[in-house]
C-alpha positions as CSV (number, residue, x, y, z in Angstrom):
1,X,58.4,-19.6,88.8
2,X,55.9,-17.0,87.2
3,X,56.6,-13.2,87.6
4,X,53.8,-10.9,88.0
5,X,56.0,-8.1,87.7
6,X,53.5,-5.5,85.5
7,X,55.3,-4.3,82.2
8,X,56.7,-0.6,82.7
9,X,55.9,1.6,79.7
10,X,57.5,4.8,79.1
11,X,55.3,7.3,76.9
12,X,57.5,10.7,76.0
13,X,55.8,13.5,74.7
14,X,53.3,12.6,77.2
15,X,51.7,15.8,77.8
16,X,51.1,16.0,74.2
17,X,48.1,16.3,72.0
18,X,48.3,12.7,71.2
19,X,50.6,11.6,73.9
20,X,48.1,12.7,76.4
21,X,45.0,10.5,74.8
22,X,47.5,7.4,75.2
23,X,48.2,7.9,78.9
24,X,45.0,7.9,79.1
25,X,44.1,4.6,77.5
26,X,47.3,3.0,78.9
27,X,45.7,3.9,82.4
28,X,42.8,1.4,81.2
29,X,45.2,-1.8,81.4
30,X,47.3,-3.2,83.5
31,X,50.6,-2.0,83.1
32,X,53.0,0.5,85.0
33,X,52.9,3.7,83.0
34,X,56.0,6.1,83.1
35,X,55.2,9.6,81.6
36,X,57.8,12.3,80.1
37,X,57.5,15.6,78.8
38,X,59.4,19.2,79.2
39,X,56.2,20.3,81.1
40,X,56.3,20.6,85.0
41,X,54.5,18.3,87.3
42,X,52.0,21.3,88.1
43,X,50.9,21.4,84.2
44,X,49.8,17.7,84.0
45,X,45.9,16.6,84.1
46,X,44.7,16.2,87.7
47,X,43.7,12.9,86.3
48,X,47.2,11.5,86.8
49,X,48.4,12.0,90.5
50,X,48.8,9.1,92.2
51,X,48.4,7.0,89.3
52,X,51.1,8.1,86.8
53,X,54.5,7.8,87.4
54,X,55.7,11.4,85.8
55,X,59.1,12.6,84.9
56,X,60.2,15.7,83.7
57,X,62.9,15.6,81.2
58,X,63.9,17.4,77.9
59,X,65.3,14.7,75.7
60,X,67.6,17.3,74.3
61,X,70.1,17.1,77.5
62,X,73.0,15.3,77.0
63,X,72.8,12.3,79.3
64,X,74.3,8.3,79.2
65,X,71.7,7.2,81.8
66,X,68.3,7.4,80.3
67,X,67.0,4.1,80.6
68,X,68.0,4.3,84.2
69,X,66.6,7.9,85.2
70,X,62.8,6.2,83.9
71,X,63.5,3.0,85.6
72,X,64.5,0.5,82.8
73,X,61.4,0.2,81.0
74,X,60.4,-2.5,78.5
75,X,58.5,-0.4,75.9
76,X,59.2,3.3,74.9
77,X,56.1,5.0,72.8
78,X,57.9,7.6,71.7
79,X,55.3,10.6,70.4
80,X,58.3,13.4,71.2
81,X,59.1,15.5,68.6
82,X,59.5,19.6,68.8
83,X,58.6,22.2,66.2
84,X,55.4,21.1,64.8
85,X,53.7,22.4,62.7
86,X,56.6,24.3,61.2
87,X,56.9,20.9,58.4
88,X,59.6,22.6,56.3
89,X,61.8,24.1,59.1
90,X,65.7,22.5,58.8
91,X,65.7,22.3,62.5
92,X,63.8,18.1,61.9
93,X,67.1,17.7,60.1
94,X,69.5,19.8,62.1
95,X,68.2,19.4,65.3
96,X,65.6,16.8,66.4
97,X,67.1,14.0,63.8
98,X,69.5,13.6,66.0
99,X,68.7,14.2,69.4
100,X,66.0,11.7,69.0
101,X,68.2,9.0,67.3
102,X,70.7,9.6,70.3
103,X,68.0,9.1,72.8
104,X,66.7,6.0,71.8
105,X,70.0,4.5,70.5
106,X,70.7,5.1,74.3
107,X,67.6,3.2,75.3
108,X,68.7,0.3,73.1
109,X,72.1,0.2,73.5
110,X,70.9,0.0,77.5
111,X,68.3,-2.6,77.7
112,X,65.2,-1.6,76.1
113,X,63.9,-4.6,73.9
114,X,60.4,-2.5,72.6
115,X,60.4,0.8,70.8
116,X,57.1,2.0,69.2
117,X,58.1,5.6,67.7
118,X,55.6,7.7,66.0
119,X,56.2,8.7,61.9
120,X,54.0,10.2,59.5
121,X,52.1,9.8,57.1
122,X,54.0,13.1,55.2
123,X,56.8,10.0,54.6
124,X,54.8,9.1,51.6
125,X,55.3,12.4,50.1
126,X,53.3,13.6,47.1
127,X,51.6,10.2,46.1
128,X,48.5,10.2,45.6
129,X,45.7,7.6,46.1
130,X,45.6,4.9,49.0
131,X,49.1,4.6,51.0
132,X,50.4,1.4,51.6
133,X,53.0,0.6,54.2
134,X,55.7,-1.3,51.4
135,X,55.8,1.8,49.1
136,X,58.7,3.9,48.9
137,X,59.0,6.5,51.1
138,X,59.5,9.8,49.0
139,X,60.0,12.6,51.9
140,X,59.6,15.9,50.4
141,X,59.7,18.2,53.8
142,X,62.7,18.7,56.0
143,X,60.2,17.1,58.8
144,X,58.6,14.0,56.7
145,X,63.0,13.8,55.8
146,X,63.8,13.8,59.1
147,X,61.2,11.0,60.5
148,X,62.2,8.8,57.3
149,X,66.0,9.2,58.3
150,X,64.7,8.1,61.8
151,X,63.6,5.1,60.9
152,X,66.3,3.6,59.0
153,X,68.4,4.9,61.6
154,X,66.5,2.2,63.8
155,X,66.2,-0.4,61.6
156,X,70.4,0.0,61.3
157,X,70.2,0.1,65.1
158,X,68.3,-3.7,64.9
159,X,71.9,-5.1,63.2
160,X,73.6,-4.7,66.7
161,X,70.8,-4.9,68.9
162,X,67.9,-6.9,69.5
163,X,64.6,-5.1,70.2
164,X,61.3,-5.2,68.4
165,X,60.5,-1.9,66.7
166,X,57.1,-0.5,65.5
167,X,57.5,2.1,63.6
168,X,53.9,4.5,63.1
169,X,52.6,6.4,60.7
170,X,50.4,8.6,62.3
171,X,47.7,10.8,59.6
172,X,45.2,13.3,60.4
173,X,44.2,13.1,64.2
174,X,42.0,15.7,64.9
175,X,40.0,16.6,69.1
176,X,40.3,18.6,71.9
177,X,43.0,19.9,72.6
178,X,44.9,19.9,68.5
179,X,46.8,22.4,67.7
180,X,46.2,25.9,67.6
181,X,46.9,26.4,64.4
182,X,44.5,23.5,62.5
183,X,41.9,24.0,60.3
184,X,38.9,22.9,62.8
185,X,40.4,25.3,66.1
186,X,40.7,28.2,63.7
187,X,37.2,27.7,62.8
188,X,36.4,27.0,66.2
189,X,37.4,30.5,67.4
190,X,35.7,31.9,64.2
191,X,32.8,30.3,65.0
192,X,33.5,32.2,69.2
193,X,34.0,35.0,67.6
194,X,30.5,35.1,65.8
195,X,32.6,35.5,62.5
196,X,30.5,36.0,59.4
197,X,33.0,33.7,57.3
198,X,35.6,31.6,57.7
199,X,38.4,32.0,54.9
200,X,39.8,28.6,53.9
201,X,41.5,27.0,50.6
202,X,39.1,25.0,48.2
203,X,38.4,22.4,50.6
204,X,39.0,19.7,48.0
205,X,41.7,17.6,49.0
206,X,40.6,14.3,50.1
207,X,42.7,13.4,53.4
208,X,42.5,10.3,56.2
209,X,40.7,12.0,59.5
210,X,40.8,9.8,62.4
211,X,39.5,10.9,65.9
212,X,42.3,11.8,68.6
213,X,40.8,9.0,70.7
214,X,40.5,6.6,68.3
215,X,44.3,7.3,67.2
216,X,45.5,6.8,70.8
217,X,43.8,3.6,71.4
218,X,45.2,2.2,68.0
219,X,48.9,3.2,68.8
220,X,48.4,1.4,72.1
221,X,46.9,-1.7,70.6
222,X,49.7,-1.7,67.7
223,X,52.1,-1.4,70.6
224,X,50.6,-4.1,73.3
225,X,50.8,-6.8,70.1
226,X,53.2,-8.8,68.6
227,X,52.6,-10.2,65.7
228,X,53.1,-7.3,63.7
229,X,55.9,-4.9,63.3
230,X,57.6,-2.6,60.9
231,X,56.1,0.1,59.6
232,X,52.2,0.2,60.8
233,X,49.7,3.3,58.8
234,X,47.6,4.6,61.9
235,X,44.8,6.1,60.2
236,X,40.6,5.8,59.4
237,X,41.0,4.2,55.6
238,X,38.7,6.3,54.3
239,X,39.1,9.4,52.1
240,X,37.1,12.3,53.1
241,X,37.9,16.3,51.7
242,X,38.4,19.1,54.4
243,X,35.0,20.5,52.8
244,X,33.0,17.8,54.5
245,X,35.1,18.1,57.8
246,X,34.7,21.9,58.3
247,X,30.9,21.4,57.2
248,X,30.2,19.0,59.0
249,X,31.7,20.7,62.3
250,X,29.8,23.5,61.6
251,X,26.7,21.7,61.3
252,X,27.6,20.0,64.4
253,X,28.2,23.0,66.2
254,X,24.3,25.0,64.9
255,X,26.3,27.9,63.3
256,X,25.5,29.6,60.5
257,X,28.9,30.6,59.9
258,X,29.6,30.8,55.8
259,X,32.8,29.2,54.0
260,X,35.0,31.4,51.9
261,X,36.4,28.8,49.7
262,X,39.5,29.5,47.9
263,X,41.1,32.0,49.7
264,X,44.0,30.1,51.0
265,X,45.9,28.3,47.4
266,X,46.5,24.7,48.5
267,X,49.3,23.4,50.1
268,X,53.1,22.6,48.2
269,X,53.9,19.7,50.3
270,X,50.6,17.5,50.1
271,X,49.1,15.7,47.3
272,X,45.3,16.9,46.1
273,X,44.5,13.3,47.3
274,X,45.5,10.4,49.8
275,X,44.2,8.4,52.8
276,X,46.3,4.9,54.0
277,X,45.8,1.5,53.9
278,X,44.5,-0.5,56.7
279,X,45.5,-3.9,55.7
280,X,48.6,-3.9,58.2
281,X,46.8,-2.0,61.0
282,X,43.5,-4.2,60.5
283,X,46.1,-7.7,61.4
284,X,47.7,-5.6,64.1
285,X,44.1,-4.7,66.0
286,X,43.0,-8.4,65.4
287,X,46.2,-10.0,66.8
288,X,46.0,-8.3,70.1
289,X,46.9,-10.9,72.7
290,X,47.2,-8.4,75.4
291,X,50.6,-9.6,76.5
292,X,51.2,-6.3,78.5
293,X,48.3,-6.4,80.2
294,X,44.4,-7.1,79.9
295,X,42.4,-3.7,80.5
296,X,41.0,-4.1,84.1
């Protein structure tokens, strides 16, 4: 006998700046769609009542029963992850390492049989060039350290239990709604402000920039497949320097707004140069059999 029971997806860090583009591609297939962040109900898009199944929860609380309080799902996409952008704050290490390795060891250890858990692409560390998903990682931030530790955490977790883990390295997802404190809202509000210049580092570094929407709908499509796992690069493939993303914004937006190059000194923590392979991610997107659910 066939069951048409729908798969029940839990998404933390739901009301997220990325978490909050995959709710709203999950709502585009059929699937039941469980979403958890520290927000309340009342700060949640409009968009979701009646159609979202939301649960309020701070994944810090000490609790045995999470796969029962969001009603035993089979996938976890797991964006949560507090203190961002503070990269080289000991709290990753001291604080959310853990928490988030008990959370979804509980989920495991439970029933859970899919977790797709976002990393970065800072795991790569200061090498330079095109990123490939079978290079070492070489963590050089307490938060890049933290998500690396993560993982083989989970990958130790797959000895005793068997579940399917994706593991994604999320680059440089940039939209509404980013942070406050990135490169193209700063410039936004400069360019509010009727600002004469906008102060900014040399603009040379060559980085992977991948629309917020287009980053969403790839972490769904890595999680809804199955014939590839591990570690997955989410990203665009192509190197492109911040110069050409701030002038091109500005262009886009008619301002005459001028750059002060060079007044920020480039960051410690990031090579000059680096954007991520799509070899892995290209299979992933291609092998989508929509086992979860065909979008309606």
């Amino acid at each position: 006998m066939t069951s048409n029971k729908q798969k029940r997806i839990l998404v933390t860090g739901a009301t997220g700046f990325i978490g909050s583009y995959v709710i709203a591609n999950l709502s585009g297939h059929d699937c039941d769609v469980v979403a958890s962040s520290r927000a309340n109900e009342n700060e949640t898009p409009d968009s979701w009542t009646g159609r979202i199944d939301f649960k309020q929860a701070d994944l810090n609380e000490d609790r045995q029963d999470w796969y029962q309080f969001f009603g035993e799902p089979d996938m976890v996409i797991h964006l949560a992850w507090g203190g961002l952008p503070n990269y080289k704050e000991l709290y990753h290490l001291e604080r959310n390492l853990y928490r988030n390795y008990s959370f979804l060891k509980n989920m495991i250890a439970s029933g859970l049989k899919q977790a797709v858990v976002a990393g970065t692409c800072f795991e790569y560390g200061m090498q330079c060039g095109e990123l490939k998903e079978d290079m070492e990682a070489r963590p050089n931030t307490p938060y890049a350290l933290a998500k690396d530790c993560l993982r083989k955490f989970l990958q130790q977790v797959q000895r005793r239990f068997d579940y399917d883990l994706k593991w994604i390295r999320v680059f440089y997802p940039f939209g509404k709604g980013q942070s406050p404190h990135s490169i193209l809202s700063q410039l936004e509000l400069a360019i509010a402000g009727n600002d004469k210049a906008f102060n900014m580092s040399g603009g040379e570094q060559l980085r992977d920039y991948l629309p917020v929407e287009k980053t969403a709908e790839y972490i769904v499509r890595i999680a809804m497949q199955q014939e590839v796992s591990g570690i997955v690069n989410c990203c665009s493939g192509q190197p492109t320097s911040i110069r050409t993303l701030v002038e091109e914004y500005i262009a886009g937006r008619d301002s005459t707004i001028d750059l002060n190059f060079g007044y920020y000194p480039y960051n410690d923590y990031e090579p000059m140069a680096f954007w991520g392979s799509t070899r892995k991610l290209s299979k992933a997107l291609g092998e989508v059999k929509q086992q979860v659910g065909q979008p309606k």
